[in-house]
C-alpha positions as CSV (number, residue, x, y, z in Angstrom):
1,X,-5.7,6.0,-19.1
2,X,-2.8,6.2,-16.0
3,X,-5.0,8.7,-14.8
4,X,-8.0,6.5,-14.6
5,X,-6.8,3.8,-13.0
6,X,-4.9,6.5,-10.2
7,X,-8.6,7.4,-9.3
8,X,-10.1,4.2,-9.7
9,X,-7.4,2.7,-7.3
10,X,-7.4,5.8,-4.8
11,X,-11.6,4.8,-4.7
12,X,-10.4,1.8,-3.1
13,X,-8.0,3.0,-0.6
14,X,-11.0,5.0,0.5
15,X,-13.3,2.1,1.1
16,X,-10.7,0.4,3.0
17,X,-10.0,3.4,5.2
18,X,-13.4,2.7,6.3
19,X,-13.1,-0.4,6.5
20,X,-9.8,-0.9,8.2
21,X,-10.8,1.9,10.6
22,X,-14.2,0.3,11.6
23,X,-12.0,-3.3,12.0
24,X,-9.3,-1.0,14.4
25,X,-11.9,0.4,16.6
26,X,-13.8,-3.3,17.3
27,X,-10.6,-4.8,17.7
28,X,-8.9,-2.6,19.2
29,X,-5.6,-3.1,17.0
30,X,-3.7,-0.4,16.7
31,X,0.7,-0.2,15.2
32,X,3.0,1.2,18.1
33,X,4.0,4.4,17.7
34,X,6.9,4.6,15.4
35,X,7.4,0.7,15.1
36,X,7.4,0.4,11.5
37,X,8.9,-2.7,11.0
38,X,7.2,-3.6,8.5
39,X,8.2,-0.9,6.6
40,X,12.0,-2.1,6.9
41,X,11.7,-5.5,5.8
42,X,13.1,-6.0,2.8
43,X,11.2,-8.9,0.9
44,X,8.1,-6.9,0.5
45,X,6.6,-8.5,-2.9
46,X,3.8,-5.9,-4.6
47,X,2.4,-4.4,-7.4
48,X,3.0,-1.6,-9.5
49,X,-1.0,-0.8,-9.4
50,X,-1.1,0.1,-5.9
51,X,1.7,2.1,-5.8
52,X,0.4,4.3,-8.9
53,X,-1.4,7.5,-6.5
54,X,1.9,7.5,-5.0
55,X,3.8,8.1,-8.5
56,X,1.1,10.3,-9.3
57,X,1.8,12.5,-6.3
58,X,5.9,12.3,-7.0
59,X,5.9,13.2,-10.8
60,X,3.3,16.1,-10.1
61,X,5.6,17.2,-7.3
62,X,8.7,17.1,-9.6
63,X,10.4,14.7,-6.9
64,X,10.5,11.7,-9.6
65,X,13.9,12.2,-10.7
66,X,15.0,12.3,-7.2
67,X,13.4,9.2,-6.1
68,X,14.3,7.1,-9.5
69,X,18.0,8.6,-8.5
70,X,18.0,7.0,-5.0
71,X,16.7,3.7,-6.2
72,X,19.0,4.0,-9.0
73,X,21.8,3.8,-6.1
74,X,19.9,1.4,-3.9
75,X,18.8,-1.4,-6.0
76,X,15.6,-3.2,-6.5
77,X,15.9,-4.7,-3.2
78,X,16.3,-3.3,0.1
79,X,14.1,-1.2,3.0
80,X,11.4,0.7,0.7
81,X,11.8,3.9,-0.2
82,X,9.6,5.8,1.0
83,X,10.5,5.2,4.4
84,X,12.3,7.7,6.5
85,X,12.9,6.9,10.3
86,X,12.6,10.6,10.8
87,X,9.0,10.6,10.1
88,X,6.7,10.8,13.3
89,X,4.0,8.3,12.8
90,X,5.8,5.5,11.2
91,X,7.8,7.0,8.7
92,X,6.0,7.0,5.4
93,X,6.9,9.4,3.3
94,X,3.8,8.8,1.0
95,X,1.5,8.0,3.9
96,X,-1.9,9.2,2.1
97,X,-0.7,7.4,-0.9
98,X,0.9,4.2,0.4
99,X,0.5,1.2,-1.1
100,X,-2.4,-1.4,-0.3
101,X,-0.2,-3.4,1.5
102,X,0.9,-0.9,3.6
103,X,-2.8,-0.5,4.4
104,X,-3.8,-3.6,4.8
105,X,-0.8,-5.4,7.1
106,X,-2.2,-5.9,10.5
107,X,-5.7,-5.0,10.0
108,X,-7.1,-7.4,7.8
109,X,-7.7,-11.2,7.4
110,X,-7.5,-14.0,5.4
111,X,-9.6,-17.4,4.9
112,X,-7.9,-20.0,6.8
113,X,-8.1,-24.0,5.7
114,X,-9.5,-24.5,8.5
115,X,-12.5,-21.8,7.3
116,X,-11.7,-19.3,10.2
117,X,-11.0,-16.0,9.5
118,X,-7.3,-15.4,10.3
119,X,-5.8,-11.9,11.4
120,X,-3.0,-10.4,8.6
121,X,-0.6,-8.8,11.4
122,X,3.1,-8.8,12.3
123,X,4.3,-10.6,15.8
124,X,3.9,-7.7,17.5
125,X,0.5,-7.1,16.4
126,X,-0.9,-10.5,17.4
127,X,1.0,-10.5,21.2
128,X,-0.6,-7.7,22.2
129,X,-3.9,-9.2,21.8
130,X,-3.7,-11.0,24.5
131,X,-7.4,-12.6,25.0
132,X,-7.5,-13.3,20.8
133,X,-10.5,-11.7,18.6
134,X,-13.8,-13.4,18.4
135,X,-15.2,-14.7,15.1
136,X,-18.4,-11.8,15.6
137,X,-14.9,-9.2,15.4
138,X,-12.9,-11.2,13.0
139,X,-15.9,-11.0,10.8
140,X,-15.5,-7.1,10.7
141,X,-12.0,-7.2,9.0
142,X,-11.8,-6.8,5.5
143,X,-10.5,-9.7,3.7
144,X,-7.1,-9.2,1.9
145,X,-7.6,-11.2,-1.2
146,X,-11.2,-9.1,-2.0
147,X,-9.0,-6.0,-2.0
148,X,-6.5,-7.8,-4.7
149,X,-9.5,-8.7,-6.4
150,X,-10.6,-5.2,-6.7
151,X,-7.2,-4.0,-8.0
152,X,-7.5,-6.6,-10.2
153,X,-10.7,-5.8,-11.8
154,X,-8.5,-2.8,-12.5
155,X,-5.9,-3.6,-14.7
156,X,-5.0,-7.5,-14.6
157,X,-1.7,-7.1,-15.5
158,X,-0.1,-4.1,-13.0
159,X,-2.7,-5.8,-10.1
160,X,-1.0,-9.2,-10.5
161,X,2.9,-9.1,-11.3
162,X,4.2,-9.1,-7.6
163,X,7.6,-8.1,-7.2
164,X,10.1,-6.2,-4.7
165,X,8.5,-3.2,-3.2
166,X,11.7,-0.9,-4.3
167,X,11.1,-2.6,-8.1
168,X,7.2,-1.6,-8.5
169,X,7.5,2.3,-7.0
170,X,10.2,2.6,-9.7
171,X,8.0,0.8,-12.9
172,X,5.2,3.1,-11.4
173,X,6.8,6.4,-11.6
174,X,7.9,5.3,-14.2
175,X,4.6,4.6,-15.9
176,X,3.5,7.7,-14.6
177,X,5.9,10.2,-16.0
178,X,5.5,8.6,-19.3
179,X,2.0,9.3,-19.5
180,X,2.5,13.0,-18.5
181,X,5.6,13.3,-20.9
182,X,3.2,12.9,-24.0
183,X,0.3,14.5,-22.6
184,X,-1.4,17.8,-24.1
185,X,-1.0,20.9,-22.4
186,X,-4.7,22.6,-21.5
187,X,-5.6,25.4,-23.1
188,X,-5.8,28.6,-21.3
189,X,-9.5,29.9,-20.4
């Protein structure tokens, strides 16, 4: 069942690749080089759903233990842990599995009251474009609330129950060990 939804959210991540790639090339958007700031902020709110391939990947690895130890010592709160600001490119440790946050901040939009698409970015993001994005590019961004939806269509519990970043890594390994601590070993062929 963990499995399932691993695969069903890592579908996801690939249509927004796409997607977020196609919006980064129109708009020309693109993170400094080794900025992440956003990746050091501390009130990151998520959920445990989108963090499950990157549980997957830890428990399968055997680094769970390690990580749990670490947030153990750290708290629920606090600069998330996957970060390392020894990491070229940004300093995700879990890049290919980072969260759907992680992949949506700064390249997607949201529906303004106003009914004008609005660009999801940090300061630094939205300075350097300097002439603004027309509606014709804005239109290209993928919307940040249909990817929520989709998690939610998922599980509606894990793809609802925001809470600090540090908090939901930990519940997911969690989640995920449990289910491979009970599962049946495959018979040999």
């Amino acid at each position: 069942m963990i499995l399932g939804k691993v695969k069903a959210v890592k579908r996801i991540f690939e249509e927004l690749e796409f997607r977020t790639g196609t919006f980064a090339e129109t708009s020309k958007i693109k993170c400094l080089s080794g900025c992440s700031l956003c990746c050091r902020k501390s009130s990151i709110l998520v959920t445990v759903l989108e963090f499950l391939p990157a549980a997957e990947e830890i428990v399968r690895t055997g680094s769970s233990d390690k990580i749990l130890e670490t947030l153990d010592s750290r708290g629920e709160d606090g600069t998330c842990v996957f970060y390392n600001p020894f990491l070229r490119e940004g300093g995700c440790s879990v890049y290919e599995n980072r969260g759907l946050i992680c992949r949506l901040f700064g390249f997607s939009a949201r529906v303004h009251k106003d009914q004008k698409l609005q660009l999801i970015a940090c300061k630094i993001i939205k300075e350097s474009i300097t002439s603004g994005l027309s509606e014709q590019t804005m239109e290209k961004a993928p919307l940040m609330s249909d990817f929520y939806l989709k998690l939610y269509g998922i599980d509606p519990e894990l793809g609802t129950r925001y809470q600090p970043i540090n908090k939901a890594i930990q519940k997911a390994i969690e989640l995920v060990a449990f289910h491979f601590q009970f599962r049946r070993p495959r018979k040999a062929s």
